[in-house]
C-alpha positions in Angstrom: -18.8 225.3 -9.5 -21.4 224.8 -6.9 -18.8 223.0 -4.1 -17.0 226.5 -5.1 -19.3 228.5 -3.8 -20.1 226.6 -1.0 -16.6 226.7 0.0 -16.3 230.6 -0.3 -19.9 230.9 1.7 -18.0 228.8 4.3 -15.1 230.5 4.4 -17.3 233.5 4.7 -18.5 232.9 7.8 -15.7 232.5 9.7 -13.2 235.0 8.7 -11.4 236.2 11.8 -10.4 239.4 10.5 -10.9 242.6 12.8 -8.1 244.6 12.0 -5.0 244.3 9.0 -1.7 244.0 9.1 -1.0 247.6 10.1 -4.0 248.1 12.8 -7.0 249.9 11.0 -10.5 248.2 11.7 -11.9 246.0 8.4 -15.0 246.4 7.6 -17.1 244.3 5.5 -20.3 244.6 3.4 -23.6 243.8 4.6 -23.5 241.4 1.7 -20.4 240.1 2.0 -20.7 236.1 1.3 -24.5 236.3 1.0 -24.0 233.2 -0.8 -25.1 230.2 1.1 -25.0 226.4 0.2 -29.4 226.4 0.4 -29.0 228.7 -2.8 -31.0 226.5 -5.5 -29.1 225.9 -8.3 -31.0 228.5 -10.1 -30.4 231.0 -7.8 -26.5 230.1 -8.0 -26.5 230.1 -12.5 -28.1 233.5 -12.4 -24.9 234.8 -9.5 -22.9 233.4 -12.2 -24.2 234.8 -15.1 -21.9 237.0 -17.3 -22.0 239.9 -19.3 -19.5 240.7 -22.2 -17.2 243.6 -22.4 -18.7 243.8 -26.0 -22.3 243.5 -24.8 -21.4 246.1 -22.1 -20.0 248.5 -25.3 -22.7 248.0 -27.6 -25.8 248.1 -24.7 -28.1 250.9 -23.8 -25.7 252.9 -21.9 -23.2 255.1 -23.6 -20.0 253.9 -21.5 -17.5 254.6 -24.5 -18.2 257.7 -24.9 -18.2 258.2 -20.9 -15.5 257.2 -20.5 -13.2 258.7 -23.6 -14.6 261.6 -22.1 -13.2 261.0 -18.7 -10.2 259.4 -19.6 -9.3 262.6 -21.9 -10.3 265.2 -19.1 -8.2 263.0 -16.6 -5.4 263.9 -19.3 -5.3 267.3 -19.6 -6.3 267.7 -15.7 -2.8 265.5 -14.5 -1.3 266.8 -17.4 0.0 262.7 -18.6 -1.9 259.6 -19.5 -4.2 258.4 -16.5 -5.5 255.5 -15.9 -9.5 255.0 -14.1 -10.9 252.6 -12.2 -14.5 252.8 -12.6 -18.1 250.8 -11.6 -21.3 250.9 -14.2 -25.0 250.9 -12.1 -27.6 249.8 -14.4 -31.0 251.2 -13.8 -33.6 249.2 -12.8 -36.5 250.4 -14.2 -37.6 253.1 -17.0 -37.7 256.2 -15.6 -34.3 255.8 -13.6 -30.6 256.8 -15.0 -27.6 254.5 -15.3 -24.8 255.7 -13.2 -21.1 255.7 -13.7 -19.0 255.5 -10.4 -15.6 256.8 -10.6 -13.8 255.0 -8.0 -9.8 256.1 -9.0 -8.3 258.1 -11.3 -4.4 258.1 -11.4 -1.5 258.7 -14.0 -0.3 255.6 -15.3 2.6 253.8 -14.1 6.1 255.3 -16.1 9.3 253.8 -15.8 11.3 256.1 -13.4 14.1 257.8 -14.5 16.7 256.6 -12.2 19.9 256.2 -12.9 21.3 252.8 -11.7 18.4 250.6 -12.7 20.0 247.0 -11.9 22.4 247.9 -9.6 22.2 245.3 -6.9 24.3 245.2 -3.1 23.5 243.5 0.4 25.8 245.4 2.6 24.3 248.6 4.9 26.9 250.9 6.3 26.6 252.4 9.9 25.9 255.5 10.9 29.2 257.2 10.5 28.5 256.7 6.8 25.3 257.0 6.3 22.2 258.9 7.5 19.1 256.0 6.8 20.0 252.6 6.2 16.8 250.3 5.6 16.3 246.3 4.8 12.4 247.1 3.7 12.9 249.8 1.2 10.5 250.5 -1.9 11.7 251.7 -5.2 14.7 251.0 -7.5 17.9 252.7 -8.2 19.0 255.8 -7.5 16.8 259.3 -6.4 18.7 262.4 -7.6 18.7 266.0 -6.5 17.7 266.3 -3.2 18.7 268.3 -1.1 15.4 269.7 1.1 15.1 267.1 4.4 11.6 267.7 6.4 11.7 265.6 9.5 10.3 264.9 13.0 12.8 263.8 15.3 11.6 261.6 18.1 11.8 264.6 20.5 10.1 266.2 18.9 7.0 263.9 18.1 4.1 264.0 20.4 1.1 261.1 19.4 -1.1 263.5 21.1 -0.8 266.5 18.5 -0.2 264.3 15.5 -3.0 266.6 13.3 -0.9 270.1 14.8 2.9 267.7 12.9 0.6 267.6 9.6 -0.7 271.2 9.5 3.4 272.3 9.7 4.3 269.5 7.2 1.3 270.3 4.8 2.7 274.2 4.7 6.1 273.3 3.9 5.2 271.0 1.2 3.4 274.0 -0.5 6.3 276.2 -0.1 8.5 273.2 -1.4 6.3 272.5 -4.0 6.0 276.6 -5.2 9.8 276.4 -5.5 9.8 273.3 -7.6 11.8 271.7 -5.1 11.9 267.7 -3.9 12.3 266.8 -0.4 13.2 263.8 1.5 10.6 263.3 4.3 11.0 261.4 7.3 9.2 260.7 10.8 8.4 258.1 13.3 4.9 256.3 12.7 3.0 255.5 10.0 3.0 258.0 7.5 -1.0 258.7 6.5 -2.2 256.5 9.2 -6.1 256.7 10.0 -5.1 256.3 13.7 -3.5 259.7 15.0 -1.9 258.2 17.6 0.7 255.8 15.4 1.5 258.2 13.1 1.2 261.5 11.5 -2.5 261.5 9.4 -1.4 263.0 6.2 -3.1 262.5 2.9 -1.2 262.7 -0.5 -1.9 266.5 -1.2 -0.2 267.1 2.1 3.1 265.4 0.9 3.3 265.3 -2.4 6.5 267.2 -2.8 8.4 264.3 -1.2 10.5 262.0 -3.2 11.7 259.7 -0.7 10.1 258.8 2.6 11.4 257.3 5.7 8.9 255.9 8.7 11.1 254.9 11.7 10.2 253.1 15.2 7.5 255.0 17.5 9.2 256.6 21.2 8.1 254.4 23.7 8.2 250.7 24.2 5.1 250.4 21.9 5.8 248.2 18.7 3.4 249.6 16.0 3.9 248.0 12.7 5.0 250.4 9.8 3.1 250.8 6.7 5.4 250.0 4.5 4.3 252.6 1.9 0.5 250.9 1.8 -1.6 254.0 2.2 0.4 256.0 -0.6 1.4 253.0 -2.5 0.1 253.6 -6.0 1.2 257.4 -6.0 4.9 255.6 -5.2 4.5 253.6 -8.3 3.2 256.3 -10.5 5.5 259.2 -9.5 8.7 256.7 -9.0 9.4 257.7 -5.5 11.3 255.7 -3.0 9.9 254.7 0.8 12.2 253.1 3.4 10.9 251.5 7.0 13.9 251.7 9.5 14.0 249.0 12.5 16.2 250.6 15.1 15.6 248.0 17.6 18.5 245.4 16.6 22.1 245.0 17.9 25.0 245.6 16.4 25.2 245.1 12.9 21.4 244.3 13.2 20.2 247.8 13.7 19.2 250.3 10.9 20.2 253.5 10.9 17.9 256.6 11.4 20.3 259.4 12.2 18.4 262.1 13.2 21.0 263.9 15.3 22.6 264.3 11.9 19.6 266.4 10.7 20.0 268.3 13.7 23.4 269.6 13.0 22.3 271.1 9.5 21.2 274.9 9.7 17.2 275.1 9.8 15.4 276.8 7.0 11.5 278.2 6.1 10.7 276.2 9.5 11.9 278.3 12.1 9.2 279.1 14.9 7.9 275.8 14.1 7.0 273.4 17.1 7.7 269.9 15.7 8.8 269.9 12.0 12.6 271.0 10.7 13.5 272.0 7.3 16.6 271.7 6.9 19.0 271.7 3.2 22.7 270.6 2.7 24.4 272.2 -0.1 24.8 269.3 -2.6 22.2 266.6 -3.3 22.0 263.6 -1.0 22.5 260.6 -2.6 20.1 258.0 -2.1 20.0 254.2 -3.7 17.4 251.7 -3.3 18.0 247.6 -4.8 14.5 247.1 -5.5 15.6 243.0 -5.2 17.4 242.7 -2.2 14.6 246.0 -0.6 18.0 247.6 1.1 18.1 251.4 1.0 20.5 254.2 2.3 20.8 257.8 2.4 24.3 258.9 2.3 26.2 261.8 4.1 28.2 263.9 2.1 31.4 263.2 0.9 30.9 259.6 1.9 30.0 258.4 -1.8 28.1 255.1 -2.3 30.1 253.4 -4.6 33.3 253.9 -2.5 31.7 253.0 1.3 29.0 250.6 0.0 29.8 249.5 -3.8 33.5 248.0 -3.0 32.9 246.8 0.6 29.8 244.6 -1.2 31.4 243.3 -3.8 34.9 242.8 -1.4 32.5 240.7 0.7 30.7 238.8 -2.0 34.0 237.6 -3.4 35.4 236.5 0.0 31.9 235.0 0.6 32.4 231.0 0.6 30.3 229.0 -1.7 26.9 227.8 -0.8 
């Protein structure tokens, strides 16, 4: 146990990390591998030293009953069963208070109601077929009744008025959201990126009438990595929505598809007068189908229906395929 924490003081020290995978700045704790190998031994049991979820029940402080409370007002507050993520601060000395630290509280995972759970394929049509194609898609099966599209076409998008793009998406998600309607929302960027100027800042309650997102390339010659769904991804999980990162950059049959032209031919709604967000709705639900193994995703156009123009050509492909 001691060479363990040696090693993790060691490795302490010279962790190179200054930014993650997507860009933002890490930051770590002033105590962050306070460890050190000159510990004494006694010094290193007493780090060690445990207390039991039973002796943490039965101590001094009334957690149980804290958190029934919480997890019960949670409850009725999301209107389902939640789920907390919480830290316990014992006092120090007699006159002080214990304090409880909610740190998340969020409905608890459900099994999404999607209609092609299973369904599995490896071919992506092109754009004369479909609107989004993506090979780093979230989600499983299919997302039903959609017919609401809020986008931000590249032309549109301008990294120098990114909180101006949120204000104009954050109104038509209330209006969406007051007519019980879900949207499929796409953009270039990072969707709920800290930076302002790789993506459109968002948080949750500014979006959360979406059902399926879509983060395509940035304008420009500028390769910023997408986020891949990480800044919303436990409300994906919860809520069963999809997310889909397009790479336009490939050739040929390489390339994704993020047709926004196509959104551009549909009739605009509630966001006329707007300066960079379209509404725009089509008259029957898009169909949308995500293979949560193989991560491929596609948004259809109408009256090109998955199972004839991706289904068959898959499954004609994987029978002609030659053995491995």
């Amino acid at each position: 146990m001691q060479q363990l924490l040696v090693a993790r003081a060691q490795a302490a020290n010279v962790v190179p990390l200054t930014q993650d995978v997507h860009g933002e700045k890490v930051v770590f704790k002033g105590d962050y591998g306070a460890m050190r190998a000159t510990d004494s031994d006694a010094a290193m049991d007493a780090a060690l030293e445990q207390v039991s979820i039973a002796e943490i029940l039965a101590g001094e402080a009334p957690l149980s009953k804290a958190l029934s409370f919480m997890l019960r007002l949670g409850t009725i507050g999301l209107g389902c069963p939640v789920e907390i993520e919480f830290a316990l601060k014992l006092r120090t000395t007699p006159g002080a208070r214990h304090e409880l630290h909610l740190l998340q509280i969020r409905p608890q995972a459900q099994v999404a109601a999607q209609s092609a759970t299973g369904l599995r394929f490896q071919y992506l049509p092109g754009p004369e077929y479909a609107a989004v194609t993506s090979k780093q898609a979230l989600g499983n099966g299919r997302f039903e009744g959609i017919c609401d599209v809020l986008y931000v076409s590249p032309e549109r998008f301008d990294s120098e008025r990114t909180e101006d793009i949120k204000a104009e998406i954050s109104a038509l998600n209330s209006q969406l959201v007051a007519e019980g309607k879900k949207y499929l929302l796409m953009a270039p960027g990072r969707w709920g990126s800290a930076d302002a100027s790789r993506g459109i800042p968002v948080g949750w309650k500014d979006i959360d009438g979406s059902s399926f997102i879509v983060e395509t390339r940035l304008p420009g010659d500028e390769v910023v990595p997408l986020s891949q769904g990480s800044h919303f991804f436990q409300n994906l999980i919860s809520f069963g929505l999809g997310y889909a990162n397009v790479d336009t950059s490939g050739a040929g049959n390489a390339a994704e598809v993020a047709d926004y032209s196509y959104w551009d031919t549909l009739p605009e709604q509630h966001s006329k007068g707007n300066s960079f967000v379209r509404h725009v709705q089509l008259e029957k639900p898009l169909e949308i189908v995500v293979d949560g193994l193989s991560r491929h995703g596609v948004v259809m156009k109408p009256e090109k229906p998955f199972d004839v123009y991706v289904g068959q050509v898959d499954a004609f492909m994987a029978l002609n395929m030659p053995p491995a």
